[in-house]
N, C-alpha and C positions, 0 to 999 in steps of 0.2 A: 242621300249622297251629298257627298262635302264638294264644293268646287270654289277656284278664285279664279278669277276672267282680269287678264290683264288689256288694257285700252288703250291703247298709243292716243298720244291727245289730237294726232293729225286725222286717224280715225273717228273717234268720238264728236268733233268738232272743229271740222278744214275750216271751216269759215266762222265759227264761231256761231252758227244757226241754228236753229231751237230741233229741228226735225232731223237731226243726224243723232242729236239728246237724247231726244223724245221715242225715238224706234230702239236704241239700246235698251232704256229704261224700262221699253212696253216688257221685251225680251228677258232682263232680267228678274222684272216681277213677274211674269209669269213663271220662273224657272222655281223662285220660291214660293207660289202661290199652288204649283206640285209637289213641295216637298221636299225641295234642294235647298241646302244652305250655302248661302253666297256669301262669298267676298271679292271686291272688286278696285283693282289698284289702275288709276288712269294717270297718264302721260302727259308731258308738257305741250308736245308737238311744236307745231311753227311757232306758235306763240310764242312759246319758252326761249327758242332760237333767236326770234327776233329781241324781245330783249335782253338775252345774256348777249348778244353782239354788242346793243347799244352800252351796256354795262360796261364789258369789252375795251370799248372807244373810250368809255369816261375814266379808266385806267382802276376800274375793280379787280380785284385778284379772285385767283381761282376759286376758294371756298365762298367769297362773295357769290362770288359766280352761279354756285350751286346751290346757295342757298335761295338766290333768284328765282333760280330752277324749281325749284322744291313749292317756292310760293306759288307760281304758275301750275303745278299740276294738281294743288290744293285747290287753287280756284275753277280748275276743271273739276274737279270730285267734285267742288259744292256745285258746278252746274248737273249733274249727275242729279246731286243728292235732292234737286230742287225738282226734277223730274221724278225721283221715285218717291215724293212726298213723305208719306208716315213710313212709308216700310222701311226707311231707313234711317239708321243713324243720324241722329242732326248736324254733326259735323264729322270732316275724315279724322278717324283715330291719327294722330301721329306718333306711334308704337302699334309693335306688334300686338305686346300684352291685352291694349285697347280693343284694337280689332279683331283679339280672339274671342272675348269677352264680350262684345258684340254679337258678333255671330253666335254664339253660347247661349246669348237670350233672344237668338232668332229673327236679328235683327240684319241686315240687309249692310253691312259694312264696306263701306266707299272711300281708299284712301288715295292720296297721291305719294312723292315722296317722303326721306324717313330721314336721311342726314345722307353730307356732302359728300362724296366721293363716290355714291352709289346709286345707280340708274331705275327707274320703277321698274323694268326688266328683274332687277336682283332683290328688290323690294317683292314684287311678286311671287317668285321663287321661294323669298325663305318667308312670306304669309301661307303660302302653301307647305313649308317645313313645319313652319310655326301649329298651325293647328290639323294639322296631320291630313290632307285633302286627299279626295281618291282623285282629284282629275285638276290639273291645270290650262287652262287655256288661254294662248296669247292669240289677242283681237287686232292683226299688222294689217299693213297698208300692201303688202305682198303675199302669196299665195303658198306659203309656205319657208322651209328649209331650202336652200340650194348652195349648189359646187361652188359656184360664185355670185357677186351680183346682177340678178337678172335684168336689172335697168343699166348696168354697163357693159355686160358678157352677153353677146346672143344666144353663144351656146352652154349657158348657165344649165346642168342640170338639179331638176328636184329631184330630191328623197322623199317617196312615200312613207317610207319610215326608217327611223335610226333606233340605236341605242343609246342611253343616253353618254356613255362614253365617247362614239360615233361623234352625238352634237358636238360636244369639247373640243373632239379635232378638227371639226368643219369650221367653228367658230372661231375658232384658236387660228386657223388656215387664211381664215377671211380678214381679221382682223390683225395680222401682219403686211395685208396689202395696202397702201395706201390709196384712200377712197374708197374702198369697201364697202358696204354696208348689210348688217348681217339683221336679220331679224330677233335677234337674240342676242344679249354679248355675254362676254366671256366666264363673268362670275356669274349670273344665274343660270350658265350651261352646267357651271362647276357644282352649283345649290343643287338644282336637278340631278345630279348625275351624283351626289351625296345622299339627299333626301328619297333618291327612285320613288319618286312622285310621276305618274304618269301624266303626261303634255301634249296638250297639242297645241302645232303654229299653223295658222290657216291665214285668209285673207277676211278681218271683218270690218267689209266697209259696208257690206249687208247683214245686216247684225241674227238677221233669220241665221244664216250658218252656225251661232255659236249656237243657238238652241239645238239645230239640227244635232252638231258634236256633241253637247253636254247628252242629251237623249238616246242618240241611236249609234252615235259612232260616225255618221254620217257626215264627212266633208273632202275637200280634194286637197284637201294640206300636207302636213308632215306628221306622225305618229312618232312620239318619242319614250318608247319600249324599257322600263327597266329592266337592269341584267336580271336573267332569272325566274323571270313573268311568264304567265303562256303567252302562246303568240295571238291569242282572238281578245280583244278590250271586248270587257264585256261594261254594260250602261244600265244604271237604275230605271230604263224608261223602257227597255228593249221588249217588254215581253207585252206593255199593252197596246205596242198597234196591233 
């Protein structure tokens, strides 16, 4: 089984501590140490925030801006990379090509962003187009897909599952509101919903749940169904508990 784990960097590393690294890492070697070929694209998080702000201030424009950005989620992949030691890649591919090729000779592929104007979200998405994955999953700071923002909506509801057409309009819905915030944005809803790469958005700040999804199916996130699929996901792991 092919899979890419997307990482939000606020996920991976709130505080920048070795044991939020360190318990992904355990998670992801073991996923290829059964069998799974991984690819894994992590996020700027706060970090990244805090210095495109200060950037911001000092009167950098936009694409500076991102490219800021970009540096910041590269230096979360090498903390990654420096947790999964040999199994990985020495440094994050900055192309797709790289990271397919990577993963090709079984190697443990850890990227951050790829160029300015697109978020590791859409980076993720078309790594998962790029080498054709059965399963995508995104590792957020919230527990899924919802109506709205469930840190500003109380009566935000979750979707157990969509299609990925469905995400498009959820996300597309969300991100007209101002302050929103979606766990996905809008172009790798649109990747997704091109590529009908099956996804899931869960909450991993316990990184045990991506295993539990990548294996059994098992998590209380969001299922996102491409048009045309049956409706049971079936999991390379399912048959040996």
């Amino acid at each position: 089984m092919k899979v890419v784990v997307s990482i939000g960097g606020s996920v991976l590393a709130p505080d920048l501590g070795s044991e939020r690294v360190r318990a992904h890492a355990d998670v992801i070697e073991d996923l290829a140490a059964e069998g799974c070929t991984v690819g894994t694209v992590v996020g700027g998080g706060g970090v990244a925030r805090e210095y495109i702000a200060s950037a911001r201030e000092l009167g950098a424009n936009e694409i500076e801006l991102d490219d800021i950005g970009i540096d910041v989620t590269r230096l979360n992949a090498r903390l990654l990379i420096a947790a999964l030691s040999e199994q990985a890649a020495p440094s994050p591919p900055e192309d797709y090509e790289s990271a397919g090729a990577a993963m090709h000779r079984g190697d443990i592929a850890v990227m951050g962003g790829v160029t300015p104007g697109q978020t590791t979200d859409a980076v993720s998405a078309a790594l998962a187009e790029y080498t054709n994955a059965d399963l995508l999953v995104y590792a957020t700071s919230v527990p899924g897909v919802f109506s709205d923002d469930p840190n500003e909506t109380d009566d935000a509801r979750k979707f157990d599952e969509l299609t990925a057409g469905e995400l498009v309009d959820v996300i597309a819905g969300l991100e007209m509101n101002a302050g929103s915030s979606a766990p996905v944005d809008l172009l790798a809803a649109k990747l997704i919903e091109r590529s009908g790469v099956r996804t899931i958005v869960l909450d991993g700040t316990e990184p045990e749940r991506i295993a539990d999804a990548v294996r059994f199916g098992e998590h209380e996130g969001t299922d996102i169904v491409p048009e045309g699929a049956d409706d049971q996901m079936t999991y390379w792991a399912r048959d040996e508990r």
